[in-house]
C-alpha positions as CSV (number, residue, x, y, z in Angstrom):
1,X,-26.1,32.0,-38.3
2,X,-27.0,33.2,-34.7
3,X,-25.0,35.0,-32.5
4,X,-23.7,32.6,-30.5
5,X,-23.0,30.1,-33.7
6,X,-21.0,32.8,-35.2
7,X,-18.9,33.6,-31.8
8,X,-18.4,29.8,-31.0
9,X,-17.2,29.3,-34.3
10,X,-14.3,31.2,-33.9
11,X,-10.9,29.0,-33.0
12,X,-10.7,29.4,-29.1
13,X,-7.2,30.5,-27.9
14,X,-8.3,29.7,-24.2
15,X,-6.1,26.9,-23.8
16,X,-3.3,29.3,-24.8
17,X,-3.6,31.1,-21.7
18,X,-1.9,28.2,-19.4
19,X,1.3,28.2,-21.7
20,X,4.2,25.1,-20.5
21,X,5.9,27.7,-18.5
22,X,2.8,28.9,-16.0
23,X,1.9,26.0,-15.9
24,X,5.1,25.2,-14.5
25,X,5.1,27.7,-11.8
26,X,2.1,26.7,-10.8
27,X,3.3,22.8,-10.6
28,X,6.7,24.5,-8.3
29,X,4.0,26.8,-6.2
30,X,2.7,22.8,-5.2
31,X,5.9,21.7,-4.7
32,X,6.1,24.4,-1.9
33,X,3.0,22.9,0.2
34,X,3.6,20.2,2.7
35,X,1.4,17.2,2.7
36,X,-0.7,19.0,5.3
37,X,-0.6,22.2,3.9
38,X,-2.3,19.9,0.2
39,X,-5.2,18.6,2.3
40,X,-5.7,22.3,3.6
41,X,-5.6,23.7,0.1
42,X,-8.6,20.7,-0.7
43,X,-10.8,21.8,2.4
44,X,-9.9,25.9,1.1
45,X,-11.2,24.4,-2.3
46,X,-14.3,22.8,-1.0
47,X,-15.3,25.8,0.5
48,X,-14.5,28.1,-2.5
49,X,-17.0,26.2,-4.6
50,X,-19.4,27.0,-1.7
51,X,-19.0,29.9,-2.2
52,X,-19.4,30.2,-5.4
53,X,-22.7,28.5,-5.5
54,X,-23.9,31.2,-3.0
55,X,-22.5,33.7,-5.7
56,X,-24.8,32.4,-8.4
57,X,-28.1,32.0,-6.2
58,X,-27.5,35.1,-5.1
59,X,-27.8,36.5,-8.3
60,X,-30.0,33.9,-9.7
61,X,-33.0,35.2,-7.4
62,X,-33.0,39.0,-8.5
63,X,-34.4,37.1,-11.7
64,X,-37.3,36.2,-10.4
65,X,-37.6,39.1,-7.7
66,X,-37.9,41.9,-11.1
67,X,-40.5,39.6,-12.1
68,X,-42.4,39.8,-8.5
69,X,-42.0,43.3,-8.8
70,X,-43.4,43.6,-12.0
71,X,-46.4,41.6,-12.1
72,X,-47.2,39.9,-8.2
73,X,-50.1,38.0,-10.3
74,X,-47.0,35.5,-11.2
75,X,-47.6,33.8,-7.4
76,X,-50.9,32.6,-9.0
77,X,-49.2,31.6,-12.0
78,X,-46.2,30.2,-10.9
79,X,-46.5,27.0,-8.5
80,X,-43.2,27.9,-7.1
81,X,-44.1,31.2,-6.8
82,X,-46.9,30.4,-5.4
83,X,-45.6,27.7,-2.5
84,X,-43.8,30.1,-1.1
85,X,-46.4,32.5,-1.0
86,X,-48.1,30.4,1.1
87,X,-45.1,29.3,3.3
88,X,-44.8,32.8,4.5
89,X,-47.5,33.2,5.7
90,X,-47.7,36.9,4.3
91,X,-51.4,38.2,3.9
92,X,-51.2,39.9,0.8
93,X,-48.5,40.2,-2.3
94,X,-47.4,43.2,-1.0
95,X,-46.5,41.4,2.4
96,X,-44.7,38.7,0.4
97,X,-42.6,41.2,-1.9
98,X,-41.5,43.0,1.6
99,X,-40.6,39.4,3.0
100,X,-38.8,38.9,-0.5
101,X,-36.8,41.9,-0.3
102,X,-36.2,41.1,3.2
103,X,-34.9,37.7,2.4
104,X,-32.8,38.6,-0.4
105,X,-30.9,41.6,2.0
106,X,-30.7,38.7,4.4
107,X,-29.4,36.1,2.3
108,X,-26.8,38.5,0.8
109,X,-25.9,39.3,4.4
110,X,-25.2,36.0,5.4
111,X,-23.5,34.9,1.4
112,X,-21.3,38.0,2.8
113,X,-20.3,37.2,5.9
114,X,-19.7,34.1,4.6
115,X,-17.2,35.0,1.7
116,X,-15.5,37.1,4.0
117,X,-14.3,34.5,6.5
118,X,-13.3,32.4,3.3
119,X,-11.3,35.4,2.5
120,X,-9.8,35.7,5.6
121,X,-9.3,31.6,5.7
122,X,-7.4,32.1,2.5
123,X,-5.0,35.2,3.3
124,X,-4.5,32.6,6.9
125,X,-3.2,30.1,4.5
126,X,-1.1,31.7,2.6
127,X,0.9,34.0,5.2
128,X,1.0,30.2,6.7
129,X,2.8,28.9,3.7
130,X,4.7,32.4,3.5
131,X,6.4,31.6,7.5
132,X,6.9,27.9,6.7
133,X,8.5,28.4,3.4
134,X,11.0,31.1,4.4
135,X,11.7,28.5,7.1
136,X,12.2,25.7,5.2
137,X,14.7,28.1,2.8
138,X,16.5,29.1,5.6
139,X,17.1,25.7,6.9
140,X,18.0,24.1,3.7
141,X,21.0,26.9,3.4
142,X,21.5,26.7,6.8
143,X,21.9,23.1,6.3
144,X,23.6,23.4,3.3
145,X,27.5,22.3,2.6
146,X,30.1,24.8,3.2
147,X,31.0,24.6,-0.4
148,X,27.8,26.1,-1.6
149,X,28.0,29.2,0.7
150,X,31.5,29.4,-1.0
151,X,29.5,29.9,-4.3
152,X,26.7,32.3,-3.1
153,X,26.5,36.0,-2.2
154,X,24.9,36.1,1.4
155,X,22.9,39.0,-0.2
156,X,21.3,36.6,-3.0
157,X,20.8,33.9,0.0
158,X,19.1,36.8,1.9
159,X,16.8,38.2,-0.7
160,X,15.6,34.5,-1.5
161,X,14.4,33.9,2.5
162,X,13.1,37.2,2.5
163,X,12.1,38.7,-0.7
164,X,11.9,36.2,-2.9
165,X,9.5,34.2,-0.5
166,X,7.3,37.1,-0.5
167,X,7.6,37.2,-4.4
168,X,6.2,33.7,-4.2
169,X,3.0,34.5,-2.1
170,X,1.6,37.9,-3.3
171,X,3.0,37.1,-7.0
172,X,1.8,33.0,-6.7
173,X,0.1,31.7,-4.2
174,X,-2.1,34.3,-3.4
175,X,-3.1,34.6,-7.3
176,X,-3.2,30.8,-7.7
177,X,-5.7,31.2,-4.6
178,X,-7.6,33.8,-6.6
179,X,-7.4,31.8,-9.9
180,X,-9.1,28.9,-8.3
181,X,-12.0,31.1,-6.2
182,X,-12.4,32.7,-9.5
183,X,-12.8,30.0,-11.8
184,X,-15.6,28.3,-9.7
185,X,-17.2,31.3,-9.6
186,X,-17.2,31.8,-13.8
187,X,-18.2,28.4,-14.3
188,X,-21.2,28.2,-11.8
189,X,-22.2,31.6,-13.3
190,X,-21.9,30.5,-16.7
191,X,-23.7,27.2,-16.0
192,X,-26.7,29.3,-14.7
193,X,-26.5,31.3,-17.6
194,X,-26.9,28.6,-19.8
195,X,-29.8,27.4,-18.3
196,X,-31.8,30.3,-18.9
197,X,-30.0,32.3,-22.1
198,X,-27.9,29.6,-23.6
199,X,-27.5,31.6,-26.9
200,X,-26.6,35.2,-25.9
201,X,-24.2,33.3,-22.2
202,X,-22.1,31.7,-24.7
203,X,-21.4,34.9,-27.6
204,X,-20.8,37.1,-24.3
205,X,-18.6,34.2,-22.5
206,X,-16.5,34.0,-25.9
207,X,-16.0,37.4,-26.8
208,X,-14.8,38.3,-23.2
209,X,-13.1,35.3,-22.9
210,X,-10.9,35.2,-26.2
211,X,-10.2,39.3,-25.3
212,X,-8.4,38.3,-21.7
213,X,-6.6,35.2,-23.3
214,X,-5.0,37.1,-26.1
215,X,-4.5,40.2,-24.1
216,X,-2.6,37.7,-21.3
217,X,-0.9,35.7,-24.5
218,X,0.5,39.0,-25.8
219,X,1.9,40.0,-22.6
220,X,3.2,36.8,-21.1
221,X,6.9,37.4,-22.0
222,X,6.8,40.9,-20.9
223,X,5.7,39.5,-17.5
224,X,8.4,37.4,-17.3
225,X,11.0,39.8,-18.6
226,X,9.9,42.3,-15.9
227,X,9.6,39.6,-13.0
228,X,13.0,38.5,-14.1
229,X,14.4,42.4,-13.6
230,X,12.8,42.4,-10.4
231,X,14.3,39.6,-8.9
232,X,17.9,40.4,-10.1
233,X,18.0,44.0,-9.4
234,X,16.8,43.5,-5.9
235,X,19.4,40.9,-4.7
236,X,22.2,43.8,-6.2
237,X,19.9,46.3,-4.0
238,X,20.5,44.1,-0.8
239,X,23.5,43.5,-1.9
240,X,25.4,47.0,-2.1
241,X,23.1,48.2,1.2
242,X,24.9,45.5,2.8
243,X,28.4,46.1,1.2
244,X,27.7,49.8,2.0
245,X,26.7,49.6,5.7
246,X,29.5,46.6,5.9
247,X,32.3,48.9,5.1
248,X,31.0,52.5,6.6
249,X,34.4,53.1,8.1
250,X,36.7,52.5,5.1
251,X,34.0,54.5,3.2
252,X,33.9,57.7,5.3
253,X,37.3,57.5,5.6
254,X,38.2,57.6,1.7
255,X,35.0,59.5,1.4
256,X,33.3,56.9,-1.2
257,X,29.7,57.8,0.4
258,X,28.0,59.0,-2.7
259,X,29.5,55.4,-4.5
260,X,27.0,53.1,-2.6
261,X,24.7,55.6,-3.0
262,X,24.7,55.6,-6.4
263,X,25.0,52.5,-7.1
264,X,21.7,51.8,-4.8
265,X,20.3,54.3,-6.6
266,X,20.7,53.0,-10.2
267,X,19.2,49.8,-9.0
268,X,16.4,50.9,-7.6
269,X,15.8,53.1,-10.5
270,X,15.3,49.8,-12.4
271,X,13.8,48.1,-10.0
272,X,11.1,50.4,-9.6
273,X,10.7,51.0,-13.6
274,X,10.1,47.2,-13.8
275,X,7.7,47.5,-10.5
276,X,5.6,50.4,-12.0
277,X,5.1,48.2,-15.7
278,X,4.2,45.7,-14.2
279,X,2.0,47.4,-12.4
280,X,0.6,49.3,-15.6
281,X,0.1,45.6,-17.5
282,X,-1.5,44.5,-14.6
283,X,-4.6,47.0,-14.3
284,X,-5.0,47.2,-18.4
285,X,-7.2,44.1,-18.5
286,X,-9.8,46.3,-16.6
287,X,-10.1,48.5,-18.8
288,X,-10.4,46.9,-22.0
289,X,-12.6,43.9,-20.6
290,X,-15.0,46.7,-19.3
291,X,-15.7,48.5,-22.8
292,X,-15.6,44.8,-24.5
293,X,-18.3,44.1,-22.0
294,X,-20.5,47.4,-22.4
295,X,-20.8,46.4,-26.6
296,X,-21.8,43.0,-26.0
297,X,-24.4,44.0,-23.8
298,X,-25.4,46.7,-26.9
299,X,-25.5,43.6,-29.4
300,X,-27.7,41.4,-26.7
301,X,-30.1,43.7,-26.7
302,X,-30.0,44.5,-30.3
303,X,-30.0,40.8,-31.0
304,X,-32.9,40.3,-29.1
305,X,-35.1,43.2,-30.4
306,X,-34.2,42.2,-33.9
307,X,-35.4,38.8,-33.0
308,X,-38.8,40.3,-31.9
309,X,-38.9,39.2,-28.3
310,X,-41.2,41.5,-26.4
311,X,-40.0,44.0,-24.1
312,X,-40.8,42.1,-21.3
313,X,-38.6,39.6,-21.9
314,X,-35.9,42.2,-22.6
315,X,-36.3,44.1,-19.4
316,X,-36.0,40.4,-17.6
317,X,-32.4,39.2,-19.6
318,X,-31.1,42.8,-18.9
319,X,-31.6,42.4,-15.0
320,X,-30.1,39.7,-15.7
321,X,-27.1,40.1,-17.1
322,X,-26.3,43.1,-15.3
323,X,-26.4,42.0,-12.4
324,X,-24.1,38.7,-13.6
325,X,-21.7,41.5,-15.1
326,X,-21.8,43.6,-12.0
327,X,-19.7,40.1,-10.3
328,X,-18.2,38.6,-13.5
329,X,-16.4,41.7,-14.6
330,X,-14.4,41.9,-11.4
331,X,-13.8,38.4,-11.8
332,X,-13.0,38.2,-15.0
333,X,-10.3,41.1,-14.2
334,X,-8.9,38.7,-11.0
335,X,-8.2,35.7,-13.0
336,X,-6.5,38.1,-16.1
337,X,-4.4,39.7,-12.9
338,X,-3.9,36.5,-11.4
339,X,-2.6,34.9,-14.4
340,X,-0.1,38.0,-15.1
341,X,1.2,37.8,-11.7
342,X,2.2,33.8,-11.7
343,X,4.1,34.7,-15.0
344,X,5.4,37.6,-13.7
345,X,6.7,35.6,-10.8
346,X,8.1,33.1,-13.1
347,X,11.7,34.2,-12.0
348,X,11.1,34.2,-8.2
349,X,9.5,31.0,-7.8
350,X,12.5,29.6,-9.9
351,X,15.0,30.7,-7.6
352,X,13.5,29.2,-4.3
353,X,12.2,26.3,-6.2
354,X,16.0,25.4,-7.6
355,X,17.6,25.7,-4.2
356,X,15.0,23.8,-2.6
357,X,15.6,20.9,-4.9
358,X,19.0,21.3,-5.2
359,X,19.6,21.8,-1.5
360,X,16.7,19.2,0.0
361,X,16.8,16.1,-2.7
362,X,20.3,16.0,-2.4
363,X,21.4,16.7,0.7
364,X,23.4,13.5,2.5
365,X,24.9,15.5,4.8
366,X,23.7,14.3,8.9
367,X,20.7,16.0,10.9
368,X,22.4,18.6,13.5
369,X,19.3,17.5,16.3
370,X,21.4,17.3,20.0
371,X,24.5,15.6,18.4
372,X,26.1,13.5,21.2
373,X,29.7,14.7,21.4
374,X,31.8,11.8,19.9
375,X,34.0,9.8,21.4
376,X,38.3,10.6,21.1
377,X,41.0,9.7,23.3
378,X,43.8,8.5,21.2
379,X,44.4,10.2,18.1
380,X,43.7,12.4,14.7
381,X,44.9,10.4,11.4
382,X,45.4,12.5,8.1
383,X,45.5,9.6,5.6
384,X,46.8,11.0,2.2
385,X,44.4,14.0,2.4
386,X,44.1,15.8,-1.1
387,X,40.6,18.9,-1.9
388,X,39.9,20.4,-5.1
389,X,37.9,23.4,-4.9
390,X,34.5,23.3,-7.4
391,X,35.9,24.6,-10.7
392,X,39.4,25.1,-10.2
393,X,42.5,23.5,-11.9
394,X,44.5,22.0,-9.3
395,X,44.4,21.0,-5.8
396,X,44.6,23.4,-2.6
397,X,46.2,20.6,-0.6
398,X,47.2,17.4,-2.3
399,X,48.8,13.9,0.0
400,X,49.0,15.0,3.3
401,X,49.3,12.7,5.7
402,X,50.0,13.0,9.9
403,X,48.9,11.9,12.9
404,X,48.4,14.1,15.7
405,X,48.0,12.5,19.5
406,X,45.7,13.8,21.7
407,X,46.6,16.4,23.9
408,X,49.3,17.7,21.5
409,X,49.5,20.8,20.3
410,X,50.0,21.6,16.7
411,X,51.2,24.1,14.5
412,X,51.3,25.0,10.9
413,X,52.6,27.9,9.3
414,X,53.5,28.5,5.2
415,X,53.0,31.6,3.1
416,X,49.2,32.9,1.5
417,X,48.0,30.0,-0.7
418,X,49.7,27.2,1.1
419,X,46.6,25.5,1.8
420,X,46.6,25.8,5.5
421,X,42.3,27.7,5.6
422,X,41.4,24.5,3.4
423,X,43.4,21.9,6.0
424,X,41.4,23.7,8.7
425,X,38.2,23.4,7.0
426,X,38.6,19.5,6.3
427,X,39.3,19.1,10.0
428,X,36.1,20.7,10.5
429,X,34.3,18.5,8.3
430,X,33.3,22.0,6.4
431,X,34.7,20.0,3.5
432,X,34.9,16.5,2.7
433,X,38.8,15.5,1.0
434,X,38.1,14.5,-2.4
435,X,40.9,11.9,-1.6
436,X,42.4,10.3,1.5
437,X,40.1,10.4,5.1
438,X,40.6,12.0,8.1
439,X,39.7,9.2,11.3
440,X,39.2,10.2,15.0
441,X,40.6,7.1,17.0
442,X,40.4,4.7,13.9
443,X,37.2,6.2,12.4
444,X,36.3,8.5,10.2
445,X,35.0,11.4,10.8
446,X,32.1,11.9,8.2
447,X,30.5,8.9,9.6
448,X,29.0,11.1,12.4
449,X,30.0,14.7,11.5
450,X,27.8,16.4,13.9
451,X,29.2,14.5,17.1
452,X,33.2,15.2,15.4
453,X,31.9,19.0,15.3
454,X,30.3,18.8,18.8
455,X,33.7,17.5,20.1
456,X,35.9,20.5,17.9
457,X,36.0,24.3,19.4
458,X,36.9,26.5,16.6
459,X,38.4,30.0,16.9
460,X,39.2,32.1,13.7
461,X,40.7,35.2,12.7
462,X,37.5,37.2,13.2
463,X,35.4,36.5,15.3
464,X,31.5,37.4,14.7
465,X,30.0,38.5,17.0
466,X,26.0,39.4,17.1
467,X,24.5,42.2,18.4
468,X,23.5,40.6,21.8
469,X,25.0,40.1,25.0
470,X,28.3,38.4,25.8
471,X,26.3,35.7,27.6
472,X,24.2,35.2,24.4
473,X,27.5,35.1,22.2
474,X,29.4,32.8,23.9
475,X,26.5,30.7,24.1
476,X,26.2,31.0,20.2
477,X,23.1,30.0,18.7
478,X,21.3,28.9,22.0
479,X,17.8,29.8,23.4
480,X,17.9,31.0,27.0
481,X,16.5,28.7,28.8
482,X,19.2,26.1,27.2
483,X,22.3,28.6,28.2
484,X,24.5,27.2,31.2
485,X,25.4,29.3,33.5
486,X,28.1,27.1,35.2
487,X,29.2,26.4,31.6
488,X,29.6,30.2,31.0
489,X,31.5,30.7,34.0
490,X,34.5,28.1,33.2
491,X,34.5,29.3,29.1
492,X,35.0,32.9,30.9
493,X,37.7,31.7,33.3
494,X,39.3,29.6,30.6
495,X,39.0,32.7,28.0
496,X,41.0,35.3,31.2
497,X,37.8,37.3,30.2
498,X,36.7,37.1,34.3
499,X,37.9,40.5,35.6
500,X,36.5,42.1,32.5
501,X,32.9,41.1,32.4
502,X,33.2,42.1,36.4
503,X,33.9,45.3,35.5
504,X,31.1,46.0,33.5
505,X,28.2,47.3,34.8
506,X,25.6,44.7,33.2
507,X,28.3,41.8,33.4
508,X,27.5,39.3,31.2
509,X,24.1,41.0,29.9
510,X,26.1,43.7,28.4
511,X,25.6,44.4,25.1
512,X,28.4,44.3,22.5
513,X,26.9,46.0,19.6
514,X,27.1,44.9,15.9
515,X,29.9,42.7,15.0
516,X,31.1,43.4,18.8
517,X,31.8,47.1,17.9
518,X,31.8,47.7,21.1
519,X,34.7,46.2,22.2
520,X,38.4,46.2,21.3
521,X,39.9,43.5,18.8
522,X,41.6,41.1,22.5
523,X,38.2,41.3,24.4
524,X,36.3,39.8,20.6
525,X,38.8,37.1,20.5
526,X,38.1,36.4,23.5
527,X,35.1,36.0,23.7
528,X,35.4,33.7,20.5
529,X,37.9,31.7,23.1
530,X,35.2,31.3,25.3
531,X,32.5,30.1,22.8
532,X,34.6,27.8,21.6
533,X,35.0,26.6,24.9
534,X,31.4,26.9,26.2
535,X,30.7,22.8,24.9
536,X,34.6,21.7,26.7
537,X,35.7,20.1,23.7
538,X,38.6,18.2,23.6
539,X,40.0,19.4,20.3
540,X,40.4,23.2,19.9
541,X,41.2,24.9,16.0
542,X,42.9,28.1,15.8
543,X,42.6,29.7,12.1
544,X,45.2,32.4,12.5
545,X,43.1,33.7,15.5
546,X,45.5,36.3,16.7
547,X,47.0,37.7,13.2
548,X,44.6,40.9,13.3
549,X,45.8,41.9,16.8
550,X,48.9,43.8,17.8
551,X,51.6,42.4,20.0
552,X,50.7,43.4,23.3
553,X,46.9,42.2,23.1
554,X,48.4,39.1,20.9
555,X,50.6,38.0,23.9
556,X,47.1,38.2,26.0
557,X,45.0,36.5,23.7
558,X,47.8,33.8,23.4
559,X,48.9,33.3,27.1
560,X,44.6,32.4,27.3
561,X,45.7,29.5,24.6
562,X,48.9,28.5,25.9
563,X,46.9,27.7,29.5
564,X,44.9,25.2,27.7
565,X,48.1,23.5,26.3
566,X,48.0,19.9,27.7
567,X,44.2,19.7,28.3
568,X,43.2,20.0,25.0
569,X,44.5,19.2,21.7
570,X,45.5,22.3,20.1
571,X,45.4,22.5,16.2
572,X,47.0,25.9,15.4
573,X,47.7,28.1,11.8
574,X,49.4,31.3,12.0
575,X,50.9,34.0,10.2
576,X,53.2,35.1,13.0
577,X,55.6,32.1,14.0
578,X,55.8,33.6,17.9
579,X,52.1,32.3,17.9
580,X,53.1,28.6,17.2
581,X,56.6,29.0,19.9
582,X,54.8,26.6,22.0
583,X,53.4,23.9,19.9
584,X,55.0,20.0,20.7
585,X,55.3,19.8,17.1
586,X,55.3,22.5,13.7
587,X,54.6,21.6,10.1
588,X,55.6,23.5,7.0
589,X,53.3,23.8,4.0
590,X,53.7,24.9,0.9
591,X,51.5,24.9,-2.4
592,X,49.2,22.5,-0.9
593,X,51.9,20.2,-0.2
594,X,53.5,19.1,3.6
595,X,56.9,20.1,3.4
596,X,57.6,18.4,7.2
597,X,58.0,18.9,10.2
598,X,60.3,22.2,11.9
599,X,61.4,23.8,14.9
600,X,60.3,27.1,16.2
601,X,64.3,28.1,15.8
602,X,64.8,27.1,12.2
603,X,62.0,29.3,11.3
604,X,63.3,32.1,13.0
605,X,66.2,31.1,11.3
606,X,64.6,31.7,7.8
607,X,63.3,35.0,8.5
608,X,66.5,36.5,9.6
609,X,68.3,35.2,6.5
């Protein structure tokens, strides 16, 4: 039996290597590419195979170059040889070996320079797919129903866009990249090496080949385990440095510091231990495959001096395959490392790839692209309005029904748990009733959500403010050249927030500072005031927006409301009943249910029982 018999004869475990699960991931890493980004990943393939063919010439002409070198009588002998010769134009074999040489350094020049922009072509296209992806994420939650960001930790949202993404290209799409490019090259080298040692190619292409499968088989679940720490310790990382920084007052005060620290700490701790093995499993392969490679190199050559080929001949296959191993071993090595990382990304590429679906395929909800404020000039119609939260046992509101005429202001007041944050957020279309409708002149208001929301100024207990200038945050969420100064004006008039952005020195280009630290609890709520009013809607929704305040900057903040009484229809919770004083009409609730309408003075009443 010969050597490569005996190795081919062995059961191959290749296929093993692309298991259900990678291949998967690497079915969810296409599900990230547009249609455009596809035909660019087909061009990026086009050119890999290039280059690969450049790879093997390359090293197919040091073959016949150690054979120049050794005996220049073989231009005589060899018509190839020997055309070439004459092509040149050289006037001797000496000449020609220098215009060889020459060539060669040339040609590996240009293969170079070549491979290099294909390189730099590929790391274009990923970090291309890296900003369009971490887009499309941040859309879909952006787009996403209320209900799901009632489900979701902002820090797991935010280590999806950001870190998870990034998971995806260096741990997927850059290896997938690599896995391709690599690949080519094997199989054009191993083609070549057919050709000219079919025998000896094959036993070396087996042995190596089996070694990296089953060393990649017998790690694949470790990969995956490790990925999967990865991803879950880092969202709790993001997660307490948020919590941390989120409540620094509250946590110098009580001194709980070293708590947040701590608890960063631990997670990092195993974060980095998964990081660092990883890391270990990943570099291994080289290691191993390197040695492996050395002894089949020994048992070539002793294979073919036991066969009793001449030394020539043994000098030429050693060239050779030395300079094949000199590019397959580090490829070899890529493709082992490329494989590990898509497994160990297993767990990242799940998590953007399930929201993606989940968020994109089913998503009815309308495009927010320059609604057109919706029409209303009569009246809002609760018809028997019931919502159940997502895995909860009863209703937060259940039959509530009212009509509410434009113009009018309206209160409602009722203890914690009444219901009255979930009645706000079905008039905002946040949340559609799971029962009854809510209609704006006769129609519904789902039926063109975005011009309802257009039409609906909403002001809540805390306002949030970004770290940005007043102009900027009452003009929430627009680019500058889109910001209205007129418009800014009347919301600041409206808001009684004139005088103070006169007094300061940058006016309306001051900053506020994070969360409007910067300013006192009145001057935020007013400014929410005046974003609300910034698009003049005709409906404005107060969600207890002056129950954080204390009385004297309350009676500001609601003597700014009461001037809009009468030109806009005022939709009103509160806490404090001296907040509602003014409404046209107040309604009681109670456990989700509308106990009716009362007056300002029986609810006084009721207090001072």
């Amino acid at each position: 039996m010969t050597l490569a018999s005996a190795a081919l004869s062995k059961p191959s475990s290749a296929p093993r290597a692309l298991t259900p699960k990678l291949m998967s991931t690497i079915f969810k890493v296409f599900f990230f590419f547009s249609k455009k980004e596809k035909f660019q990943m087909l061009g990026l393939i086009f050119l890999m195979f290039i280059g690969a063919g450049l790879e093997v010439f390359g090293i197919g002409l040091i073959l016949p170059l150690v054979a120049l070198l050794k005996n220049p009588a073989v231009i005589e002998s060899h018509e190839i040889a020997r055309w070439f010769y004459n092509a040149s134009g050289a006037a001797s074999p000496k000449e020609f070996i220098v215009f060889a040489v020459i060539g060669l350094l040339v040609f590996n020049i240009v293969k170079n320079i070549y491979m290099f922009s294909l390189f730099s072509l590929q790391y274009k296209f990923g970090y291309g797919i890296q900003i369009a992806l971490s887009k499309r994420l941040f859309r879909a939650y952006m787009h996403a129903p209320y209900t799901f960001h009632l489900q979701r930790n902002s820090a797991q949202l935010q280590s999806n866009v950001i870190d998870r993404v990034l998971g995806v290209l260096t741990g997927a799409i850059f290896p997938f990249l690599m896995l391709m490019s690599e690949s080519l090259v094997m199989g054009t080298f191993l083609a070549m090496l057919l050709a000219m040692q079919p025998a000896t190619a094959l036993a070396v292409f087996t042995v190596i080949g089996l070694t990296a499968c089953a060393f990649f088989y017998s790690v694949r679940r470790k990969l995956e385990e490790l990925g999967k720490i990865q991803v879950e310790r880092n969202e709790r990382i993001i997660k307490w440095v948020n919590q941390g920084l989120g409540g620094i007052k509250d946590a110098k005060v009580l001194g709980r510091e070293e708590f947040f620290v701590d608890a960063l700490g631990e997670n990092m701790f195993w974060f980095s231990r998964a990081q660092s093995r990883f890391g270990i499993i990943n570099q291994s392969p080289r290691f191993f495959i390197e040695t492996l490679a050395i002894i089949a190199m020994l048992v070539i050559v002793s294979a073919i001096l036991v066969q009793g080929y001449e030394a020539e001949f043994l000098l030429s296959a050693l060239a050779l395959f030395a300079a094949s191993a000199f590019r397959l071993l580090p490829s070899i090595n890529r493709i082992v490392a490329a494989l590990a990382g898509l497994r160990h990304c297993t767990a990242a590429v799940n998590a953007v790839y399930q929201d993606l679906v989940l968020l994109e395929e089913k998503r009815t909800g309308p495009t927010f692209a320059a609604p057109i404020k919706s029409a209303f000039n009569r009246s809002i119609e609760l018809k028997n309005i019931s919502y159940q939260y997502p895995a909860t046992a009863k209703p937060a509101i259940a039959g509530i029904s009212l009509t509410i005429a434009k113009g009018q202001s309206v209160g409602f007041v009722g203890p914690s748990g009444a219901g009255k944050t979930t009645l706000i957020d079905l008039f905002l279309g946040l949340l559609y009733p799971t029962q009854g409708e809510i209609l704006a002149d006769g129609v519904t208001i789902h039926s063109h959500l975005a011009g309802w929301q257009r039409n609906v100024g909403y002001i809540a207990q805390t306002i949030y403010l970004c770290d940005d200038t007043i102009r900027r945050n009452i003009a929430f969420g627009l680019p500058d050249h889109q910001i209205k100064e007129d418009e800014v004006r009347s919301a600041l008039e409206a808001a009684q927030l004139r005088d103070l952005v006169d007094q300061l020195p940058n006016g309306l280009d001051t900053v506020v500072g994070e969360r409007g630290v910067r300013l006192s609890g009145g001057e935020r709520q007013r400014i929410g005031i005046a974003r609300a009013l910034y698009h003049n809607p005709d409906i404005l929704v107060l969600d207890e927006a002056t129950s954080s305040l204390d009385y004297a900057t309350e009676r500001e903040v609601t003597t700014a409301i009461d001037r809009l009484s009468g030109y806009k229809t005022l939709i009103i919770i509160a806490h404090r009943f001296s907040t509602v004083k003014g409404c046209d009409e107040i309604y009681s609730l109670r456990a989700g249910g509308l106990i009716g309408k009362v007056s300002y003075d029986e609810l006084t009443a009721e207090v001072n029982k």
